[in-house]
C-alpha angles and dihedrals in degrees: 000000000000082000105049088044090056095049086056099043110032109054119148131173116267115258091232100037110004095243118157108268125187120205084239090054093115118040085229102062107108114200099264086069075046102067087033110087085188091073132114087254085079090079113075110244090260096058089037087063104045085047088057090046082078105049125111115264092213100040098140100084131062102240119192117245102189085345098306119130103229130163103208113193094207158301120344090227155087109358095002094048084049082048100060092044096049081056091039111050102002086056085234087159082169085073094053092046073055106057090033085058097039080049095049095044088046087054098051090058099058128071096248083094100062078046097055112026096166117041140159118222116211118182122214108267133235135221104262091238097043092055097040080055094054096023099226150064107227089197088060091042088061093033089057099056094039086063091054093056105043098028093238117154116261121230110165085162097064092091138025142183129226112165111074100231124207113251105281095222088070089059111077099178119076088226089051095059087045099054093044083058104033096124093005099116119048134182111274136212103287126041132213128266105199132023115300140252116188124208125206131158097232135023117210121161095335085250089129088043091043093051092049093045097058087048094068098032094063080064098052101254128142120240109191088192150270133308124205142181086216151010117206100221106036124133134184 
């Protein structure tokens, strides 16, 4: 009966296509997804599929790109690769509460949780002006939302930048883009307690990921990894 009232009730447009969605929409949603309007059931079953048409099929294991631990959701193409850019540059921050869900959920499943029980997520982090400009950090978007899923302990002051980069896209070398980041990410104001998972949208060539590990680990803390919504690249 709580269900089938919702249904009624609670309708609201698809994120993609702005068709009507209810919250009972999927068999699999409990009633905490229910009372969270960030949750996957925001995408009408058609887009949610196609969404899902680009995940990993092996998501549930860390694998090394360049010998960088990343868990990659899923395909940086098609619906999720609109998605991110809906988040990105539409200011659809909905989108972004979406892919951090679908990563934490999909995190939850694997193994990797039973591996790393307490973990710090530290999002990547953007240049102060850059963000006040678009007036968000897509990584902490994600990062936020994959907290709420997992559980997992939020520190989005761990690391900073302070060097305003060019847009990496524009750089086609590995040791261009190196350069263009070599002391652009500092240590920030609060360090992390436990070992660190970063959380990023999109994972290149590892250069950004590269550049913040290196950063803790000349303190002597531990990074596990990174984990993405997506990996250009990456095929089934």
């Amino acid at each position: 009966m709580f269900d089938q009232l919702l249904s009624v009730f609670l309708k609201f447009p698809c994120e993609f296509c702005n068709r009507p969605v209810s919250f009972s929409r999927r068999s699999d949603c409990s009633k905490d997804m229910l009372r969270d309007r960030n949750t996957p059931d925001r995408l009408c079953e058609y887009c949610y599929n196609r969404l899902l048409s680009n995940r990993s099929p092996d998501v549930d294991r860390l694998k090394l790109f360049q010998a960088q631990s990343t868990f990659a959701w899923g395909r940086y193409d098609g619906q999720v690769k609109r998605a991110i850019a809906l988040m990105k540059y539409d200011r659809q921050l909905k989108m972004g509460e979406i892919l951090g869900t679908l990563l934490g959920e999909a995190w939850l499943k694997s193994k990797l949780v039973e591996q790393y029980p307490k973990t710090t997520v530290v999002p990547i982090p953007m240049y102060h002006q850059k963000q006040k400009s678009r007036g968000f950090n897509q990584a902490e978007i994600i990062a936020s939302s994959f907290c709420r899923a997992t559980g997992y302990r939020l520190n989005n002051r761990a690391l900073i930048r302070v060097k305003d980069t060019a847009a990496m896209f524009n750089l086609a070398s590995l040791s261009a883009r190196a350069k263009n980041l070599e002391g652009a990410i500092e240590l920030g104001v609060r360090l992390p307690k436990y070992p660190v998972l970063l959380i990023d949208d999109i994972y290149t060539t590892g250069t950004t990921i590269k550049e913040a590990t290196k950063v803790f680990q000349a303190k002597k803390i531990k990074v596990i990894g990174v984990a993405v919504v997506a990996k250009a690249g990456l095929r089934n």
